[in-house]
C-alpha positions in Angstrom: 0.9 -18.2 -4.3 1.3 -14.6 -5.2 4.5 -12.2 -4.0 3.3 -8.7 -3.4 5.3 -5.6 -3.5 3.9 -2.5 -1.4 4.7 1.2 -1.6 2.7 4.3 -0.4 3.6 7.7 -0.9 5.6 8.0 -3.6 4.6 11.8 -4.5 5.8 11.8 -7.8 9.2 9.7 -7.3 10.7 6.1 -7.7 13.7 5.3 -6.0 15.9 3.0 -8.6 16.1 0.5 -5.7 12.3 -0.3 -5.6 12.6 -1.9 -8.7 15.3 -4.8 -7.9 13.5 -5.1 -4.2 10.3 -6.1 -6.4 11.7 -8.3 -9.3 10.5 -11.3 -8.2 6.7 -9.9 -7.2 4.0 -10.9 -9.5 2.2 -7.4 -8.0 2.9 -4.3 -6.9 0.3 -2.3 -5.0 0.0 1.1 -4.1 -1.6 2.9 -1.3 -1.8 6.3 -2.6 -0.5 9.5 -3.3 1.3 8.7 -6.7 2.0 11.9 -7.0 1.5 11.9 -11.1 0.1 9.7 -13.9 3.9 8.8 -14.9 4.6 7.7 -11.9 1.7 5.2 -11.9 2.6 4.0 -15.4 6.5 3.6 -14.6 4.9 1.3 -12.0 2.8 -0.6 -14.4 5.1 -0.6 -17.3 6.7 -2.8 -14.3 4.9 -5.2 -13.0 0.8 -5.4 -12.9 -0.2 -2.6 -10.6 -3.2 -2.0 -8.4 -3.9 1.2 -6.4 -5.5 3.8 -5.0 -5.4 7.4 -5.3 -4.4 9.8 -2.3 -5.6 13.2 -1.1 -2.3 14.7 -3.3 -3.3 13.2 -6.6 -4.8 15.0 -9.6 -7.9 14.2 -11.5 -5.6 12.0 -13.9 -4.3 9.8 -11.7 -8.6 9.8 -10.0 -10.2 8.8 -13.2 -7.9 5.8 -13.7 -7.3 4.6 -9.5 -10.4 4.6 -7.2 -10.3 5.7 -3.5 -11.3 2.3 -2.3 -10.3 -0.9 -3.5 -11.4 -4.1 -2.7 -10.6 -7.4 -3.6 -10.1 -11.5 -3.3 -6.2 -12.9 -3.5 -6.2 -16.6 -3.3 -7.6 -16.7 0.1 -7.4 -13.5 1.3 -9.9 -10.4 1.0 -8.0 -6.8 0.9 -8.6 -3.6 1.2 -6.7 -0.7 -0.2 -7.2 2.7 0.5 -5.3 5.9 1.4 -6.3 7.7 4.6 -7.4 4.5 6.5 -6.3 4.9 10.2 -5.0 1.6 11.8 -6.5 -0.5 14.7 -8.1 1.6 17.7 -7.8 4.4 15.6 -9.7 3.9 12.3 -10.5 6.9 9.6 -14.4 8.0 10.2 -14.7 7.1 6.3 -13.9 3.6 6.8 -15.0 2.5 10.4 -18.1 1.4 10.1 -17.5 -0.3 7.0 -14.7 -2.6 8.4 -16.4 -3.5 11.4 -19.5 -4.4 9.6 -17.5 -6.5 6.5 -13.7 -6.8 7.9 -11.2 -7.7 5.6 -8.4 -9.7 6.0 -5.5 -7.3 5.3 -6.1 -3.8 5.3 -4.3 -1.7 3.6 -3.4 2.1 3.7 -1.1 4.9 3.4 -1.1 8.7 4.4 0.9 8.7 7.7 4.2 8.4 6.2 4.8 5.9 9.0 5.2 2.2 8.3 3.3 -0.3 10.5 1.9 -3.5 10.3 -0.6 -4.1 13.2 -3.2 -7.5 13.5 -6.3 -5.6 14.8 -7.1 -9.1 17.6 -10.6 -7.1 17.8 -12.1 -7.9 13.6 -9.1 -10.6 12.7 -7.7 -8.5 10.6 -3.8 -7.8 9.3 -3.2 -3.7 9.1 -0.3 -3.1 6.8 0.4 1.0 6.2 4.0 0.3 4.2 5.5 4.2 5.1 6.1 6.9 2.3 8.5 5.2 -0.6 9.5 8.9 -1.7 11.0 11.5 -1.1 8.6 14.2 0.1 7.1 14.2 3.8 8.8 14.3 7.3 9.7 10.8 7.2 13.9 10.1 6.9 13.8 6.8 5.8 11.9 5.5 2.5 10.1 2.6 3.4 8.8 -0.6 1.5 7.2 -3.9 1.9 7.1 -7.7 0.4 5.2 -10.3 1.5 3.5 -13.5 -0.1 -0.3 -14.9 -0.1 -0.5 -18.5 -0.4 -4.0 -19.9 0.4 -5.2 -17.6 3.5 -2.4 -16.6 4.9 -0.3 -13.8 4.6 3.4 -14.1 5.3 7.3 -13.7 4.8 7.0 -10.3 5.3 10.1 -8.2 4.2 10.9 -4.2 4.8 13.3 -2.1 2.9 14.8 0.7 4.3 16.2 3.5 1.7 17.8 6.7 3.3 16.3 10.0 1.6 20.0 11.2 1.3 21.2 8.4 -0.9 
């Protein structure tokens, strides 16, 4: 069994309340858009971190995240990347990949808008976990836990953080 924690969008800023919504995680991953190296590493210096980097990251934070990652959790294949659509309306960079090899949760970012969709059509779990900081349109931060344990994916949880707090 592994407990996830999810963020996206963090653009250079960690809310103080991510960290006691993740204590009891054993990973946190991140959809993109760090924002800065520090904020990667404050992440790390956490809890083990895996990610990807988004279209507002800097060659630092690109040499050490790639822009797709993919990987085996107990069960479960995921994929992680930043501009990634959802179901019925993938990104032309990943369509005919996850029609072709479909993972069983895909993950990304980028829209600043949290959903979690099953896509019925490739049997796959869409998670996009909203923007976690504080720059974008978006007036709540948003975050996700959830727990793999064999091949399924559940107990999922969302914080809410208001940007004025």
């Amino acid at each position: 069994m592994k407990r996830i924690g999810l963020l996206s969008d963090t653009h250079g800023f960690i809310d103080p309340k991510v960290y006691p919504f993740f204590e009891n995680c054993d990973e946190i991953w991140h959809a993109g858009d760090f924002g800065n190296m520090e904020t990667a590493d404050a992440l790390a210096a956490f809890k083990p971190l895996r990610g990807v980097y988004g279209n507002i990251d800097d060659q630092k934070v690109r040499s050490v995240y790639k822009r797709h990652l993919k990987f085996r959790v107990e069960g479960v294949t995921v994929w992680i990347t930043h501009i990634g659509g959802y179901p019925g309306h993938y990104d032309k960079s990943v369509k005919p990949w996850i029609f072709e090899n479909p993972p069983k949760l895909f993950i990304s970012g980028h829209s600043h808008i949290l959903k979690v969709i099953y896509d019925k059509k490739i049997g796959c779990l869409h998670m996009n976990p909203g923007a976690a900081g504080n720059h974008g349109f978006h007036k709540v931060k948003t975050l996700l836990r959830f727990v793999i344990e064999g091949d399924r994916i559940k107990d999922l949880e969302i914080m809410e953080i208001d940007r004025k707090q």
